[in-house]
C-alpha positions in Angstrom: 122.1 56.5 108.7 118.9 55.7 106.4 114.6 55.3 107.2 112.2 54.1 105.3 109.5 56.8 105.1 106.6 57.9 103.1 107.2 59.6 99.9 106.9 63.9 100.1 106.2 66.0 98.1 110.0 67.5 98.4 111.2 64.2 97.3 110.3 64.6 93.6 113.3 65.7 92.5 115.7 63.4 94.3 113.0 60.5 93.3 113.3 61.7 89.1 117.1 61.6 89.6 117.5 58.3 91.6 115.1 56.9 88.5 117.5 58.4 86.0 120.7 56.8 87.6 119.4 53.2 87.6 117.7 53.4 84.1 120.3 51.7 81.9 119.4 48.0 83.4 120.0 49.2 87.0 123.6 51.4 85.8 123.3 55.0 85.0 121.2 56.6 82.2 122.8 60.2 82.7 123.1 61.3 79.2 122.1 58.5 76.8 119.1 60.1 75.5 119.0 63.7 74.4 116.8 64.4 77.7 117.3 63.2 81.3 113.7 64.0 82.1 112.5 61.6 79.5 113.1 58.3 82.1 112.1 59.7 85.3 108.6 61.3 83.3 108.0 57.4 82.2 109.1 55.4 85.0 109.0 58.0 88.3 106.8 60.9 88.1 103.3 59.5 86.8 103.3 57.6 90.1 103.8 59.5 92.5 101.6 62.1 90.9 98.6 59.7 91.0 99.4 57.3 94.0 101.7 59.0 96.4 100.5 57.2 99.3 101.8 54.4 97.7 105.5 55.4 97.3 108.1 55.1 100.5 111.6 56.6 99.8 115.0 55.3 101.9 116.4 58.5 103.1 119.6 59.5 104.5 118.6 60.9 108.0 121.1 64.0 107.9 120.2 65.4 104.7 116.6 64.2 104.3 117.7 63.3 100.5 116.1 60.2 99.3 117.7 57.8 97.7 116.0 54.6 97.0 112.2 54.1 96.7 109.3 51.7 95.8 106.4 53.1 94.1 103.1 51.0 93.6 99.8 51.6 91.7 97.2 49.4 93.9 94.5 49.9 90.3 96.6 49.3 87.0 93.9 50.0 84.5 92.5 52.7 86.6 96.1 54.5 86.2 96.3 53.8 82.7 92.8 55.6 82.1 94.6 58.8 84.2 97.9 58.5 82.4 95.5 58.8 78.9 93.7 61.8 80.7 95.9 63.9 82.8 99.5 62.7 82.3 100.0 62.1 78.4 98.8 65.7 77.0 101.5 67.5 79.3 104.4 64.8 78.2 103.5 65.1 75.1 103.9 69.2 75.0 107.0 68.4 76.6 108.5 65.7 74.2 107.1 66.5 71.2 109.7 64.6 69.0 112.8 62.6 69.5 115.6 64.9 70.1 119.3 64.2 68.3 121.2 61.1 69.3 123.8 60.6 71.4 127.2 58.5 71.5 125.0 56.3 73.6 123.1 53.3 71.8 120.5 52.2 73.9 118.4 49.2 73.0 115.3 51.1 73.8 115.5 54.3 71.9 114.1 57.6 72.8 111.6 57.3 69.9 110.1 54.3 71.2 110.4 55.9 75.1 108.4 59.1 74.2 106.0 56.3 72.8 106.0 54.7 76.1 104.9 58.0 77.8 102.2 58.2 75.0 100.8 54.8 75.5 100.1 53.7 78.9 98.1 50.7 77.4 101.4 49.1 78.0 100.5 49.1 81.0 98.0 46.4 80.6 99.4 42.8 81.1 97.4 39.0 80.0 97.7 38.8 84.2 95.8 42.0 85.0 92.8 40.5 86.8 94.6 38.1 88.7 97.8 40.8 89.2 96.3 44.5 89.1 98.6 46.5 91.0 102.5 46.8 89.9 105.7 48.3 91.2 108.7 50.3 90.6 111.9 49.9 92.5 115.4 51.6 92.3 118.3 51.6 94.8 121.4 54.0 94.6 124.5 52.3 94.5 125.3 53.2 98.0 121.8 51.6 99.6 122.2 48.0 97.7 122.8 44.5 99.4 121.4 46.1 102.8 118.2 45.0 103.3 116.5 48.3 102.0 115.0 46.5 99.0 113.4 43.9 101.0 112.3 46.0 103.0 110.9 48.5 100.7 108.7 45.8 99.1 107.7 44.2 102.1 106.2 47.9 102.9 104.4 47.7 99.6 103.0 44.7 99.6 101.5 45.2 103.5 100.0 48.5 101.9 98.4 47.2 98.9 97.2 44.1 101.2 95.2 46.3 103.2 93.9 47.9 100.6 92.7 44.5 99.3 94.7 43.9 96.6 95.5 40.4 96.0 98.7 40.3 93.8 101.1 42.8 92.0 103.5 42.5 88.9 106.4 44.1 87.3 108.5 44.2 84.7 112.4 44.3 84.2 115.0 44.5 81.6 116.6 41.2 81.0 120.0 42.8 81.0 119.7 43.6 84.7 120.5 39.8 86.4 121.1 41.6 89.5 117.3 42.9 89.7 116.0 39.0 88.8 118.0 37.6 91.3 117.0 40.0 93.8 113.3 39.2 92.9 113.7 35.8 92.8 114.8 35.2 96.5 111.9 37.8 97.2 109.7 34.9 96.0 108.3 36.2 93.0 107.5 34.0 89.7 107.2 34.4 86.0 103.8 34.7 85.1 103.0 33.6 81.6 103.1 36.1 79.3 106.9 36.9 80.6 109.6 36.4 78.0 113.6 36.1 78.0 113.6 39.4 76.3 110.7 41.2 78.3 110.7 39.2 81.6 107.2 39.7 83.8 107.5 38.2 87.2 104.4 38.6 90.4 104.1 37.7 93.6 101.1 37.9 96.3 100.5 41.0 98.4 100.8 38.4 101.5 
């Protein structure tokens, strides 16, 4: 059995290795850079370090482990402007340079992801007035086609609603047609700065 709950404190570590095996366009990333902690420091842990009220996990109910989760920032250029501040100095003591590669040959290298960590200014979409908030969402393998993604947004999008928020965005690898097509019977649209190779889709918080 599974709930959808708030995100804990005790759920960092399951939430950096849930990131880590949906990295490589939704499949496992275990391995293929030279650190596993690279992904889940980029695309995990900055968020629920700044927003954590804003991150609900799926948990199995005998073990308490979580394994799925949605993560939102309700401010995007307020989080960038942290990420500069608080987030970037420590990530970049920890990842100072690229580390050896592997047999793996991703087509986002680890040199450009430790620049990702460095650079939150990524961060900041042509849509950002209209869409300030975005989100993060990853599914074990076990918790897919079950409703637990739609549901996980559907929390999101009520929380960032109340909050006032009128619209959020996100980003996806265009390898991952699975993700799209989940998205797109969600209801969400390309905005126009989304490309074939970078896609950027949004949606309404209601």
């Amino acid at each position: 059995m599974f709930e959808i709950r708030p995100y804990r404190p005790d759920d960092r570590e399951d939430v950096a290795l849930v990131c880590l095996r949906t990295a490589a366009a939704g499949g496992d990333a275990t391995g293929v850079y030279s650190d596993d902690t690279l992904m889940p420091e980029v695309f995990a842990l900055p968020y629920v370090e700044y927003a954590p009220e804003l991150a609900f996990v799926v948990a199995d109910t005998d073990t308490g482990r979580a394994l799925g989760y949605v993560m939102a920032i309700a401010d995007t250029a307020d989080f960038v402007e942290w990420w500069r501040r608080e987030w970037a100095p420590g990530f970049a003591a920890r990842h100072p340079a690229a580390g050896e590669p592997t047999s793996h040959a991703p087509d986002f290298t680890e040199a450009e992801l430790i620049d990702a960590g460095l650079h939150p200014e990524r961060m900041l979409v042509p849509e950002l007035a209209e869409y300030p908030a975005h989100l993060h969402i990853d599914l074990l393998p076990a918790l897919q086609g079950q409703g637990f993604g739609r549901r996980l947004i559907e929390r999101v999008r009520a929380e960032l609603a109340a909050r006032g928020v009128p619209a959020l965005h996100l980003g996806l690898a265009a390898a991952n047609t699975g993700a799209r097509a989940f998205y797109d019977r969600l209801g969400f649209h390309e905005l126009p700065s989304s490309t074939p190779q970078a896609p950027r889709l949004g949606i309404a918080t209601n």
